[in-house]
N, CA, C and O atoms as a GROMACS GRO file, in nm:
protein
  572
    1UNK      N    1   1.729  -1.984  -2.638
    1UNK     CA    2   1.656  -1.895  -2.550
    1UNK      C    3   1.756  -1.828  -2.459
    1UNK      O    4   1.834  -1.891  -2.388
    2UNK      N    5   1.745  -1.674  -2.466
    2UNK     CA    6   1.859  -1.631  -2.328
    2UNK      C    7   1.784  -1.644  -2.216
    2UNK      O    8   1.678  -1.701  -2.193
    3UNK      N    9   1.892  -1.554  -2.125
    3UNK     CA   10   1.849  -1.563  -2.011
    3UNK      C   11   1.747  -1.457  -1.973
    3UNK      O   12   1.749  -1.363  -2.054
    4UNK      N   13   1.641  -1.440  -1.856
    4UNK     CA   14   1.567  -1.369  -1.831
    4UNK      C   15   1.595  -1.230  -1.806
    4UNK      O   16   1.673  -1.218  -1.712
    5UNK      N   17   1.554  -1.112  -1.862
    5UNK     CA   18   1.601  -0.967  -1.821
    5UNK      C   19   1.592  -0.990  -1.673
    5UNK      O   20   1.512  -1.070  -1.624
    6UNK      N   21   1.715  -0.886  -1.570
    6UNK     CA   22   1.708  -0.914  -1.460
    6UNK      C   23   1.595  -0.787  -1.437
    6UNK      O   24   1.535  -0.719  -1.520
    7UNK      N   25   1.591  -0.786  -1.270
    7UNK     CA   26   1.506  -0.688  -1.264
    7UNK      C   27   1.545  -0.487  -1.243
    7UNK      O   28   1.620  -0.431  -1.163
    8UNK      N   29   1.483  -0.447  -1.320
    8UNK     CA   30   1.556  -0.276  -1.325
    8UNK      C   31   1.499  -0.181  -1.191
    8UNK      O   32   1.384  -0.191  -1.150
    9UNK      N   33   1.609  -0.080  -1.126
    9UNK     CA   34   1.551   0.034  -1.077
    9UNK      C   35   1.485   0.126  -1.160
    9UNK      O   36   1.532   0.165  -1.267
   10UNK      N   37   1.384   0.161  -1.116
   10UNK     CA   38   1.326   0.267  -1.206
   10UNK      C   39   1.289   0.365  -1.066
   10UNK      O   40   1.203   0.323  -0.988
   11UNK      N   41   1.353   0.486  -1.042
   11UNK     CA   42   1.288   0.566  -0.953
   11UNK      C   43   1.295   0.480  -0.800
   11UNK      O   44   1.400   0.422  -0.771
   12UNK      N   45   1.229   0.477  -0.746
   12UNK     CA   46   1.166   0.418  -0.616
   12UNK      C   47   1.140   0.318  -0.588
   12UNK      O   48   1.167   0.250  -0.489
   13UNK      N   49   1.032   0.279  -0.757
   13UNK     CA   50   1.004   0.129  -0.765
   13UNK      C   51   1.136   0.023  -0.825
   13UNK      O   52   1.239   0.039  -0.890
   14UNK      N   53   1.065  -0.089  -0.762
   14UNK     CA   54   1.154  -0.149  -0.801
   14UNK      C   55   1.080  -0.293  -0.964
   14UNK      O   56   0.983  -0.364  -0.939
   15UNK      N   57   1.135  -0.298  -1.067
   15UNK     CA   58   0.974  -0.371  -1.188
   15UNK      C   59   1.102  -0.450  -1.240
   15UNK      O   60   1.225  -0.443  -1.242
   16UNK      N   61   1.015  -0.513  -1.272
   16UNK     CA   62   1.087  -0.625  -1.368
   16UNK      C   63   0.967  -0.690  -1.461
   16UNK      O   64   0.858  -0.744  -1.442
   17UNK      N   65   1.074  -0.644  -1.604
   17UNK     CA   66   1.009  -0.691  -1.737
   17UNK      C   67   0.944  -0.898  -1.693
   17UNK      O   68   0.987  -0.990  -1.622
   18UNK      N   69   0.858  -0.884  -1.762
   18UNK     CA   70   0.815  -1.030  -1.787
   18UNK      C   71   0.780  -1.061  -1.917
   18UNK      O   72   0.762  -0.976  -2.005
   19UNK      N   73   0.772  -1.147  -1.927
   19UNK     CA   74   0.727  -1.244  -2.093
   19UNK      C   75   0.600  -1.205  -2.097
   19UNK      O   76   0.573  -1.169  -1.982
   20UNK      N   77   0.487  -1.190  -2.182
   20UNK     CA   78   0.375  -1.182  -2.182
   20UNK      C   79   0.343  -1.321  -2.317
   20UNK      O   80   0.255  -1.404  -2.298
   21UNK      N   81   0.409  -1.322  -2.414
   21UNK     CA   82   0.374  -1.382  -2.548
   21UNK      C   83   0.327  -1.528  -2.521
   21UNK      O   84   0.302  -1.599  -2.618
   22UNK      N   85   0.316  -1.565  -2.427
   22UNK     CA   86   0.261  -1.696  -2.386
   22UNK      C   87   0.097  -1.686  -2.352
   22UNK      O   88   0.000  -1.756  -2.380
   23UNK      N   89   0.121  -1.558  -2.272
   23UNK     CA   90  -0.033  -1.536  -2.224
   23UNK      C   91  -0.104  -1.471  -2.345
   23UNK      O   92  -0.225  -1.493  -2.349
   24UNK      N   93  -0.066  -1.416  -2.416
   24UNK     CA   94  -0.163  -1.366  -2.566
   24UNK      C   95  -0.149  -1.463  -2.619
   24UNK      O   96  -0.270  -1.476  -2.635
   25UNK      N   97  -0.103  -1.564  -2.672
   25UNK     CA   98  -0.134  -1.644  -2.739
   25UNK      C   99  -0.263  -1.707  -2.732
   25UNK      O  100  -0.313  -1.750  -2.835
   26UNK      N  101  -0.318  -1.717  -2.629
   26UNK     CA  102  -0.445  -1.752  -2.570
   26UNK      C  103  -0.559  -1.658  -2.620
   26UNK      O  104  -0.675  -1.694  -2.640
   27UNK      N  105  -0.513  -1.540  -2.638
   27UNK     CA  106  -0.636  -1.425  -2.633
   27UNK      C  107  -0.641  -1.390  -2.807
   27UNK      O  108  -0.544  -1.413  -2.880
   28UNK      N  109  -0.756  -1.338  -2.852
   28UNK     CA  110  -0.756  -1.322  -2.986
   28UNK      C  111  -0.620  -1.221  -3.019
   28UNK      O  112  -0.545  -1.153  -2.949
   29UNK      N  113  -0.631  -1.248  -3.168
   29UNK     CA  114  -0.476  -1.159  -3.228
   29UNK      C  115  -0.531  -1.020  -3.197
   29UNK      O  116  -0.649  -0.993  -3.174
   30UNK      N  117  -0.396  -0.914  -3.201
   30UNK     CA  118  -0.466  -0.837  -3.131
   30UNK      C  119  -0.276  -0.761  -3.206
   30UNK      O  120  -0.168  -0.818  -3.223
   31UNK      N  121  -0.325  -0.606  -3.232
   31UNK     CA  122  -0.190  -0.604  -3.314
   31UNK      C  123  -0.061  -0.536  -3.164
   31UNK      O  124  -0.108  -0.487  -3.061
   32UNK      N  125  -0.009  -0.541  -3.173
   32UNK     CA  126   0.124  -0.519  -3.081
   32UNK      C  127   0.242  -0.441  -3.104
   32UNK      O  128   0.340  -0.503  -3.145
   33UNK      N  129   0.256  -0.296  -3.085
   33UNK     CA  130   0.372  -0.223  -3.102
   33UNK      C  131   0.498  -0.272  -3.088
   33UNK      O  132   0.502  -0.375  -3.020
   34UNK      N  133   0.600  -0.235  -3.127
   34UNK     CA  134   0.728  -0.261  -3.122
   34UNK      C  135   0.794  -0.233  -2.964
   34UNK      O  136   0.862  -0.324  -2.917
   35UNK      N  137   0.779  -0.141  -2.903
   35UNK     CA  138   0.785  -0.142  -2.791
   35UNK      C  139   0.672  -0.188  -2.622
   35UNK      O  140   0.671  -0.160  -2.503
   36UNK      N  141   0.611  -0.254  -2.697
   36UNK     CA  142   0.519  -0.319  -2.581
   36UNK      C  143   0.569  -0.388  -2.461
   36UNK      O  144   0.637  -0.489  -2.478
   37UNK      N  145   0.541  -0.339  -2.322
   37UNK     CA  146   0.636  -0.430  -2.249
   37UNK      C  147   0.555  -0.404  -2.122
   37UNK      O  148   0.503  -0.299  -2.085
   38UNK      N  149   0.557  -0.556  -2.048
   38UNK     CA  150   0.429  -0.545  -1.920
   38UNK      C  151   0.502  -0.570  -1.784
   38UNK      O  152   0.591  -0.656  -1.783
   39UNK      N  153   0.477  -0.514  -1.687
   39UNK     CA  154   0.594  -0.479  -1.593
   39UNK      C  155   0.496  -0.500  -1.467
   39UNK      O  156   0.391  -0.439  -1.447
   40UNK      N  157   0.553  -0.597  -1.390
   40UNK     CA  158   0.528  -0.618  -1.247
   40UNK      C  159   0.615  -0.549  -1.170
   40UNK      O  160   0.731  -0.521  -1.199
   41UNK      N  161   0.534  -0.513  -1.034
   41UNK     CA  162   0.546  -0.437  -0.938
   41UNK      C  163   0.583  -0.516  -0.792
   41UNK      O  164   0.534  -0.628  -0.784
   42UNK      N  165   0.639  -0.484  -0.711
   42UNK     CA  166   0.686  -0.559  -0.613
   42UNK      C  167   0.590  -0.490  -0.535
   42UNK      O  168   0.628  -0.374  -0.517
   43UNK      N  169   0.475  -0.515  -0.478
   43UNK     CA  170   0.397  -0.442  -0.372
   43UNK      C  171   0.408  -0.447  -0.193
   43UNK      O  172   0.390  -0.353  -0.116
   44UNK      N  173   0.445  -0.592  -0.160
   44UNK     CA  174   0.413  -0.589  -0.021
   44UNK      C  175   0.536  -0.572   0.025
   44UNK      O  176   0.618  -0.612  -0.058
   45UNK      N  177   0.610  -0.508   0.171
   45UNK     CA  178   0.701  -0.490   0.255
   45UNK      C  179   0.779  -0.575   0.308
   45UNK      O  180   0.715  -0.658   0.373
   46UNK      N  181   0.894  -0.591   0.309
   46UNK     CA  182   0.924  -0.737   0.328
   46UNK      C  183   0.902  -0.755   0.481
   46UNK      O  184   0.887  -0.656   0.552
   47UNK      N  185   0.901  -0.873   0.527
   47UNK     CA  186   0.831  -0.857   0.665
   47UNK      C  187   0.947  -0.854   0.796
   47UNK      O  188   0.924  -0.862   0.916
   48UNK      N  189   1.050  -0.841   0.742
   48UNK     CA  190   1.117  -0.789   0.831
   48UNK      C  191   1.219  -0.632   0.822
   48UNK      O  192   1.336  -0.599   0.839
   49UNK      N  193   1.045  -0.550   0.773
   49UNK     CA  194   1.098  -0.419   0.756
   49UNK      C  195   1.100  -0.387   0.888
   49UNK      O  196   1.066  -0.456   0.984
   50UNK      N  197   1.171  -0.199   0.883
   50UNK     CA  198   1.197  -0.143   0.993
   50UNK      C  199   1.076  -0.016   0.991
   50UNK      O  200   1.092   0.103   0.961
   51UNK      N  201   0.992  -0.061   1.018
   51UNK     CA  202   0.809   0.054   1.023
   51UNK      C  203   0.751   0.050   1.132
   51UNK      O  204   0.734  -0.037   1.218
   52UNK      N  205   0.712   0.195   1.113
   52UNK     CA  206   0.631   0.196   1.278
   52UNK      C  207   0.487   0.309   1.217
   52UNK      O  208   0.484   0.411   1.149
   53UNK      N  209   0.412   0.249   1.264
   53UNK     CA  210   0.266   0.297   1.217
   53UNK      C  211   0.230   0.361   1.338
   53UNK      O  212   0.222   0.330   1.457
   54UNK      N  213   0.205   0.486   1.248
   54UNK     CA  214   0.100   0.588   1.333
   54UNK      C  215   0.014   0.647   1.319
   54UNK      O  216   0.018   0.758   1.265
   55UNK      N  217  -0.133   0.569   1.382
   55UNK     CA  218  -0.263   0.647   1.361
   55UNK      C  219  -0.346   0.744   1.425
   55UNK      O  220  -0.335   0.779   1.543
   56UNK      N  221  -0.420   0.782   1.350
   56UNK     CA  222  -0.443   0.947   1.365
   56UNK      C  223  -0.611   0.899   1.333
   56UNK      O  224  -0.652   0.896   1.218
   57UNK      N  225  -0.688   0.869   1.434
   57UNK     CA  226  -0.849   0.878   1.399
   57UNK      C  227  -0.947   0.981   1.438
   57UNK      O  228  -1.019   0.988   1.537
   58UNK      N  229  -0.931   1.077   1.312
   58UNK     CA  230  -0.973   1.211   1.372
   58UNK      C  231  -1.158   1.238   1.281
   58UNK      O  232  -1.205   1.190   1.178
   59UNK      N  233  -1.208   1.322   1.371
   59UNK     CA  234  -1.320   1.394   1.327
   59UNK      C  235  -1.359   1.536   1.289
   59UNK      O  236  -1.254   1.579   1.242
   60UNK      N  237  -1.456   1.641   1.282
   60UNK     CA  238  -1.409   1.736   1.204
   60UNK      C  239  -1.378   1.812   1.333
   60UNK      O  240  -1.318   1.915   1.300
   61UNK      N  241  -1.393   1.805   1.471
   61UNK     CA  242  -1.326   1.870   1.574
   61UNK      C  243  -1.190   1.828   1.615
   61UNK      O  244  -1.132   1.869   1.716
   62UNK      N  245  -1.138   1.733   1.518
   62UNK     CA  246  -1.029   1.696   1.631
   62UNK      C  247  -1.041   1.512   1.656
   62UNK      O  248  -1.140   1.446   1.622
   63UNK      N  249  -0.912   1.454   1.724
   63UNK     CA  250  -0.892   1.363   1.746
   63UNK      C  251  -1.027   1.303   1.829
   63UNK      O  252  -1.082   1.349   1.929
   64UNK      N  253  -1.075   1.120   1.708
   64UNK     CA  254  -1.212   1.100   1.749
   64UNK      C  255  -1.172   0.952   1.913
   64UNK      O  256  -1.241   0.912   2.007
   65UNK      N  257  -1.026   0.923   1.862
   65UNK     CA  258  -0.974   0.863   1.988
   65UNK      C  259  -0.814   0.820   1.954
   65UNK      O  260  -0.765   0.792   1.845
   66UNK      N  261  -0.723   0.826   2.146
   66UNK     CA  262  -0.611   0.857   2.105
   66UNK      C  263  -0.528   0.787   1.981
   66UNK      O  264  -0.567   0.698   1.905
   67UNK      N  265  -0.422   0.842   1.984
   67UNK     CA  266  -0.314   0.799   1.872
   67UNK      C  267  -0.282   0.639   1.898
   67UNK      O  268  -0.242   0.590   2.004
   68UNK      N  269  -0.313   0.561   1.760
   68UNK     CA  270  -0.272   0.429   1.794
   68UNK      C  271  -0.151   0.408   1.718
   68UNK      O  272  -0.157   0.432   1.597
   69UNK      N  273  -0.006   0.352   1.786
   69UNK     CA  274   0.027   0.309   1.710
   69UNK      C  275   0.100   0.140   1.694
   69UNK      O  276   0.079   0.072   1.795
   70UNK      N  277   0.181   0.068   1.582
   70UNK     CA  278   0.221  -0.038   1.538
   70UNK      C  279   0.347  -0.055   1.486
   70UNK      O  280   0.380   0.023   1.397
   71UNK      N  281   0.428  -0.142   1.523
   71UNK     CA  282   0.534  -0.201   1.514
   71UNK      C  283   0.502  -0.266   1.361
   71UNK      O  284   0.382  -0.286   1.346
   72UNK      N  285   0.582  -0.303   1.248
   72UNK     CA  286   0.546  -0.388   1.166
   72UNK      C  287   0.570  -0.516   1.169
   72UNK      O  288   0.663  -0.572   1.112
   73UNK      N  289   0.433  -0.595   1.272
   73UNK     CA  290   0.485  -0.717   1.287
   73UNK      C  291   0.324  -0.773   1.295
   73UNK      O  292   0.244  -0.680   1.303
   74UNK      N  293   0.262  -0.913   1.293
   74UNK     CA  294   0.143  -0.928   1.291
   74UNK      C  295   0.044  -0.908   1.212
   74UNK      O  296   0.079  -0.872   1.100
   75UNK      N  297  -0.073  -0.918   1.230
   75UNK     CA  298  -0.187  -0.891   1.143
   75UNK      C  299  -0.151  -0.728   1.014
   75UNK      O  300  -0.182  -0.746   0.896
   76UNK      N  301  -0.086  -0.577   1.058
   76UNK     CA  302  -0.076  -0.548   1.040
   76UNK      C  303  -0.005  -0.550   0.878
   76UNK      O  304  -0.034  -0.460   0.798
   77UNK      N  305   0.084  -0.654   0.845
   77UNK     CA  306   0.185  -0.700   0.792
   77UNK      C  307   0.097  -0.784   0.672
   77UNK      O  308   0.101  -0.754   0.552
   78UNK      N  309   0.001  -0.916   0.742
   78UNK     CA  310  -0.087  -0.932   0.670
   78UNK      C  311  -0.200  -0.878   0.584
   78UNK      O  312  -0.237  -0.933   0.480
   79UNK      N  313  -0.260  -0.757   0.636
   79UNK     CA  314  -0.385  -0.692   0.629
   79UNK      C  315  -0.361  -0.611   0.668
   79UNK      O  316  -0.324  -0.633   0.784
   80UNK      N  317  -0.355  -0.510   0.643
   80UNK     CA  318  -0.297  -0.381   0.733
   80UNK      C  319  -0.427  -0.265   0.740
   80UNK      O  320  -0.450  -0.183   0.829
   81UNK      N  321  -0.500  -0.289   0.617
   81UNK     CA  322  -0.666  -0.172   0.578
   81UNK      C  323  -0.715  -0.243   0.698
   81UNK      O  324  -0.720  -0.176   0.800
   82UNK      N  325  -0.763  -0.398   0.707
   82UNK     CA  326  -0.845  -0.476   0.773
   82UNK      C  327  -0.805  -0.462   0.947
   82UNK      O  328  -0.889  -0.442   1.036
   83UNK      N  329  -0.704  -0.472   0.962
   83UNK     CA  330  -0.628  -0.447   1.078
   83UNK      C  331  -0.682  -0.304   1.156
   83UNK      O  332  -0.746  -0.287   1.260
   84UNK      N  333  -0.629  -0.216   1.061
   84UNK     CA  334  -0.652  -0.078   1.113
   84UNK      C  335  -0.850  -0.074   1.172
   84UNK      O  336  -0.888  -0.070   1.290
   85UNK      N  337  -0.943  -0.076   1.045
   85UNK     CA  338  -1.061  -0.050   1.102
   85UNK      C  339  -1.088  -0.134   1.137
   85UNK      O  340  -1.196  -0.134   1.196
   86UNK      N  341  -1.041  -0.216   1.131
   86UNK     CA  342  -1.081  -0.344   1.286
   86UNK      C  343  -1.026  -0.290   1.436
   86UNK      O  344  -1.084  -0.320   1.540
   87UNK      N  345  -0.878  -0.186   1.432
   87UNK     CA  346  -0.892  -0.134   1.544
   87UNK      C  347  -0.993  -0.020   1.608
   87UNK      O  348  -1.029   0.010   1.721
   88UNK      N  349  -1.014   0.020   1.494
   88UNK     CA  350  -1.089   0.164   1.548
   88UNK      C  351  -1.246   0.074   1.609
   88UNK      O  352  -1.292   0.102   1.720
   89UNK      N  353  -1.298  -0.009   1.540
   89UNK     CA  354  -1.395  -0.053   1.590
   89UNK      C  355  -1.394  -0.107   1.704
   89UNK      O  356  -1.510  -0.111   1.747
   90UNK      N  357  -1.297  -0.163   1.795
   90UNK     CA  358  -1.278  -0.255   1.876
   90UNK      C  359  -1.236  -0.102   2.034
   90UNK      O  360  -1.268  -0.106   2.153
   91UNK      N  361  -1.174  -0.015   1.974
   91UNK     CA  362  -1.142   0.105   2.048
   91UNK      C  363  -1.288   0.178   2.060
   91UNK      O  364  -1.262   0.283   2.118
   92UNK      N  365  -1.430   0.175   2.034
   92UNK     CA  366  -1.527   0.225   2.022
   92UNK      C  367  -1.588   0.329   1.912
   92UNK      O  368  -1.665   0.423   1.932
   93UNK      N  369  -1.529   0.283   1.788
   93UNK     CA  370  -1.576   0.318   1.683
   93UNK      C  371  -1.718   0.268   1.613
   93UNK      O  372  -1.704   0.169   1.542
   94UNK      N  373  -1.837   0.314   1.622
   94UNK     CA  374  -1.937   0.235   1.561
   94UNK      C  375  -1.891   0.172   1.404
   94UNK      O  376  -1.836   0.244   1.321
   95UNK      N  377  -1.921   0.026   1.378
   95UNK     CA  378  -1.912  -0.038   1.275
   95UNK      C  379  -1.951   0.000   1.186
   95UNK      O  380  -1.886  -0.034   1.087
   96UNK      N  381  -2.093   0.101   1.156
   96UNK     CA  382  -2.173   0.137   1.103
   96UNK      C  383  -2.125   0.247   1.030
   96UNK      O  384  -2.167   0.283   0.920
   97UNK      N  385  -2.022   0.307   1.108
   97UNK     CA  386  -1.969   0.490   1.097
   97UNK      C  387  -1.877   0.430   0.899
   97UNK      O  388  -1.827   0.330   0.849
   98UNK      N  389  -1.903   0.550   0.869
   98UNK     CA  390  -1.795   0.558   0.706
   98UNK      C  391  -1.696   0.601   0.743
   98UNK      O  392  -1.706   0.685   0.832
   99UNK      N  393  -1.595   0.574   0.708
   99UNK     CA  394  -1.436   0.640   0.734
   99UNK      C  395  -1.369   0.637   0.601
   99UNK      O  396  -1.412   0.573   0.504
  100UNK      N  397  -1.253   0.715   0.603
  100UNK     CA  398  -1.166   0.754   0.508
  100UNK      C  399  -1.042   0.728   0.536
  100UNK      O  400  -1.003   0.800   0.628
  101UNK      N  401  -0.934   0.634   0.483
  101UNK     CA  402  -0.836   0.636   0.539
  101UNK      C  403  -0.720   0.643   0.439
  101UNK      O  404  -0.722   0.589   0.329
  102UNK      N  405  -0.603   0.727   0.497
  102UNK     CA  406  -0.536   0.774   0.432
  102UNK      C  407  -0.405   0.750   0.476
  102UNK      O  408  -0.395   0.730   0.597
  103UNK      N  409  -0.279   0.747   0.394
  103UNK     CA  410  -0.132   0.722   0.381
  103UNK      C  411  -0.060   0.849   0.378
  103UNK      O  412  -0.103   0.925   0.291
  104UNK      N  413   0.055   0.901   0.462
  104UNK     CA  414   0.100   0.942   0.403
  104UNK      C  415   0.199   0.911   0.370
  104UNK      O  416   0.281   0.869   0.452
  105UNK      N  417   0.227   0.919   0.236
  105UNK     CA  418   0.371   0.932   0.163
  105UNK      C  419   0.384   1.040   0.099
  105UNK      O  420   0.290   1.119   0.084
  106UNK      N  421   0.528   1.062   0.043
  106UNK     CA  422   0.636   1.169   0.024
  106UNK      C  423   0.565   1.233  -0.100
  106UNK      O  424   0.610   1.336  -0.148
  107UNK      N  425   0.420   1.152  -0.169
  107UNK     CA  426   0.346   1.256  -0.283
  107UNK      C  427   0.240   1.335  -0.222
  107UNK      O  428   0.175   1.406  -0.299
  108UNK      N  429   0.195   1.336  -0.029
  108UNK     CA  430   0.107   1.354  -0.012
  108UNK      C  431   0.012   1.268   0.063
  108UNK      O  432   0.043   1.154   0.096
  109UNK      N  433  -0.111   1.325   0.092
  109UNK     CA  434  -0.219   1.198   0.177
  109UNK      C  435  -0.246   1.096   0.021
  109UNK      O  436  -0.262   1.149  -0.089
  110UNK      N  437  -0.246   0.947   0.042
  110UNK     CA  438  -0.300   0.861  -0.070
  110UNK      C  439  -0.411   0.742   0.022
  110UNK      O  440  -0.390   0.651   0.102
  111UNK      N  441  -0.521   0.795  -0.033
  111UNK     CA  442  -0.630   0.730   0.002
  111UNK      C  443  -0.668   0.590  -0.030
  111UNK      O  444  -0.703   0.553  -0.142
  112UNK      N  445  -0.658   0.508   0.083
  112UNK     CA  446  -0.663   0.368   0.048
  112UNK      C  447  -0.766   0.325   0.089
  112UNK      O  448  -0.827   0.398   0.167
  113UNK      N  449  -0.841   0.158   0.047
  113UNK     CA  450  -1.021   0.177   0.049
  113UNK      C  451  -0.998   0.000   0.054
  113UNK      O  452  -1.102  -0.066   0.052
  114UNK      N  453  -0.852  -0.083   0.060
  114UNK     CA  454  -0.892  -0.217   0.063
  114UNK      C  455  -0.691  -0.282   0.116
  114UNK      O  456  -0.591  -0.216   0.143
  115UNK      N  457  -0.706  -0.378   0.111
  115UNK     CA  458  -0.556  -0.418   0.182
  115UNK      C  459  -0.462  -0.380   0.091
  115UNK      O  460  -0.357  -0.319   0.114
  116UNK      N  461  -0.532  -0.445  -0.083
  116UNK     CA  462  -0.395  -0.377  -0.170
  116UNK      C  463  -0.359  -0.262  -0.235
  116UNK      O  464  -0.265  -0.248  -0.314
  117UNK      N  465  -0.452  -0.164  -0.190
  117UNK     CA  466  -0.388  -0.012  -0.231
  117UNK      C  467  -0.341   0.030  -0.079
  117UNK      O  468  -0.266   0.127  -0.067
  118UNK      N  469  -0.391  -0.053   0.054
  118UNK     CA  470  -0.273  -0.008   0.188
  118UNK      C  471  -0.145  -0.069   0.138
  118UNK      O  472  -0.044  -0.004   0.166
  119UNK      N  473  -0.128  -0.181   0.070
  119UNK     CA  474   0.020  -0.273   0.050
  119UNK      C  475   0.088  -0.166  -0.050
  119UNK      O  476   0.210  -0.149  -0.054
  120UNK      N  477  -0.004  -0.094  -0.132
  120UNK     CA  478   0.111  -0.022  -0.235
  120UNK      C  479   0.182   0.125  -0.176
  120UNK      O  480   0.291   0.175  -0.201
  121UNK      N  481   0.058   0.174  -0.080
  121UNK     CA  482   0.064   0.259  -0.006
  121UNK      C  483   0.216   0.284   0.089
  121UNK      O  484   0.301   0.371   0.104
  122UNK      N  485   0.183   0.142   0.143
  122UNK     CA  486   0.296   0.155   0.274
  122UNK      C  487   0.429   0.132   0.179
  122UNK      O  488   0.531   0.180   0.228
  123UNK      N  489   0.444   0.070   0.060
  123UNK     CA  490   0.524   0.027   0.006
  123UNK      C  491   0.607   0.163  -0.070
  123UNK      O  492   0.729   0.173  -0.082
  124UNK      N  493   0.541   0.228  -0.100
  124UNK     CA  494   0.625   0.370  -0.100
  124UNK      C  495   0.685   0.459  -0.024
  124UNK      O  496   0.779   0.528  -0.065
  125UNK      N  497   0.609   0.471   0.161
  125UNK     CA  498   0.703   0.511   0.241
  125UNK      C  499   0.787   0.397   0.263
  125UNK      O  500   0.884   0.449   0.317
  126UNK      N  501   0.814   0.258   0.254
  126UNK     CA  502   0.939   0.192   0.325
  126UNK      C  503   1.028   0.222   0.199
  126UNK      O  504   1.147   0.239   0.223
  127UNK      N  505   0.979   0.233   0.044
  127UNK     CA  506   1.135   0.294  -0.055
  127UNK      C  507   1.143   0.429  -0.045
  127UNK      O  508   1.230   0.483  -0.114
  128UNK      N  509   1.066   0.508   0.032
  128UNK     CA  510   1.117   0.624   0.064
  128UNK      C  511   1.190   0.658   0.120
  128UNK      O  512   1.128   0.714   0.210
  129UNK      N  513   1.299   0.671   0.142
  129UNK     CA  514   1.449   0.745   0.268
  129UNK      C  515   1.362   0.832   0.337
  129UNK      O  516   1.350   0.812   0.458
  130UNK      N  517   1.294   0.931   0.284
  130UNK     CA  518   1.283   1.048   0.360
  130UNK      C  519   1.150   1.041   0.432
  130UNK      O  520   1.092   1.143   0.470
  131UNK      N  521   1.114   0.950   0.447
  131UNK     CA  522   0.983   0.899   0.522
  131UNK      C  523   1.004   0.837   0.664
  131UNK      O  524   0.928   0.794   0.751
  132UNK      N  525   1.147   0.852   0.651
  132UNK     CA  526   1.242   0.752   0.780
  132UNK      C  527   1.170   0.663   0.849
  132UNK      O  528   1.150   0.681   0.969
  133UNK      N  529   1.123   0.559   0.784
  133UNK     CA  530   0.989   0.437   0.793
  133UNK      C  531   0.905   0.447   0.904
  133UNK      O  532   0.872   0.359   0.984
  134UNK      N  533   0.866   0.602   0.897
  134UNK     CA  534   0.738   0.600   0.981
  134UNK      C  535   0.622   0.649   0.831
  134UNK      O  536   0.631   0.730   0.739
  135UNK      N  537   0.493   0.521   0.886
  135UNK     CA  538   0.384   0.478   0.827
  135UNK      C  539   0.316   0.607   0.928
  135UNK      O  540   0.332   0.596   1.050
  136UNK      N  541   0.236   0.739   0.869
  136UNK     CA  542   0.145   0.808   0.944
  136UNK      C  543  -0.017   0.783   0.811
  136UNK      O  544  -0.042   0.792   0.690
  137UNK      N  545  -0.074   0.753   0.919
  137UNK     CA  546  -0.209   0.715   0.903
  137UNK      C  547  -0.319   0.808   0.939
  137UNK      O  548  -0.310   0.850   1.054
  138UNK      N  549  -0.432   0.855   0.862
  138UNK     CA  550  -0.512   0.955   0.879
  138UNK      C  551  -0.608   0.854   0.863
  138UNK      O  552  -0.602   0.778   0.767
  139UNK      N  553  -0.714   0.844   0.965
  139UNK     CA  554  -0.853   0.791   0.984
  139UNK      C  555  -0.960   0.883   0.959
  139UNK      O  556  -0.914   0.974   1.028
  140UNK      N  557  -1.048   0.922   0.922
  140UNK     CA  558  -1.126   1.047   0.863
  140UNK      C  559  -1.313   0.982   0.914
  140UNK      O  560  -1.386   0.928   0.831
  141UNK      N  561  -1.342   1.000   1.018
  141UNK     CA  562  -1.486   0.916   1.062
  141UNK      C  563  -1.550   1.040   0.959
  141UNK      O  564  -1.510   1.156   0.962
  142UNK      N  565  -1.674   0.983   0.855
  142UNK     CA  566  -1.769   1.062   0.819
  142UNK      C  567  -1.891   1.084   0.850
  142UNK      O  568  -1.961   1.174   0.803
  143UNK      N  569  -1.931   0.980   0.953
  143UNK     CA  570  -2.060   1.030   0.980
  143UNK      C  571  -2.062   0.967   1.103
  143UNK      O  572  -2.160   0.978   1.177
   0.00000   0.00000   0.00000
C-alpha cells in the first residue's frame, strides 16, 4: 500500500483526494469511470484567523440599524449565520421579520441561509488576498 496523495492547491481552494473504495463497497455495484475521484473541502477558518466582520442590516430605505461589527473570535467563529441573526434580534429586530443574508466575496454577494454555507462563505474571503480579511455582510429585512 503507498502512501496517501498529499493534499493539492487547486485555485483558492485548498482539496485533498480521499479513498472512497471502502465506502462503495457497502453500496450496490454501481459502474465507475476511470477517472472518478471524490474530493474534500477544507470549509471552516482556522480560528486564529486575521477577520473582521462587517454588518450592514439594511431595508429598502436604507440602513434598518447601525453597522455592527466582529473581531473573529467567539460565537461568531462557532456559528457565525446563528450569531449574526441572533444579533439583529437582540439589537431590535422582530424575530418574526424574514431576512436575507449575504457574503461578500471576490465572486460577488453569496447568499447564505444556515452556518455551513456562512463557513464556506467566509472561507473564501479569508483565501482571498484581495478581500484583505474583511468579512462584509449584507442583512436584507423582508418584511
Amino acid at each position: 500500500m503507498g502512501k496517501p496523495p498529499s493534499p493539492v492547491l487547486t485555485g483558492s481552494h485548498r482539496t485533498c483526494p480521499i479513498d472512497i473504495e471502502a465506502e462503495e463497497a457497502s453500496r450496490p455495484a454501481k459502474k465507475r469511470g476511470t477517472n472518478d475521484v471524490a474530493v474534500a473541502y477544507l470549509s471552516k477558518v482556522p480560528p486564529d484567523a486575521d477577520l473582521r466582520y462587517v454588518i450592514n442590516v439594511v431595508k429598502s430605505h436604507g440602513l434598518a440599524i447601525p453597522k455592527i461589527a466582529f473581531d473573529h473570535s467567539g460565537d461568531i467563529q462557532r456559528a457565525g449565520y446563528s450569531t449574526i441573526v441572533g444579533r439583529c434580534v437582540a439589537l431590535g429586530v422582530e424575530a418574526s421579520t424574514q431576512v436575507s443574508v449575504e457574503v461578500l466575496t471576490a465572486d460577488g454577494f453569496e447568499k447564505v441561509g444556515h452556518d455551513h454555507s456562512w463557513d464556506r462563505a467566509v472561507r473564501k474571503v479569508f483565501d482571498d488576498v484581495l478581500m484583505d480579511g474583511f468579512v462584509r455582510v449584507r442583512v436584507q429585512l423582508l418584511s
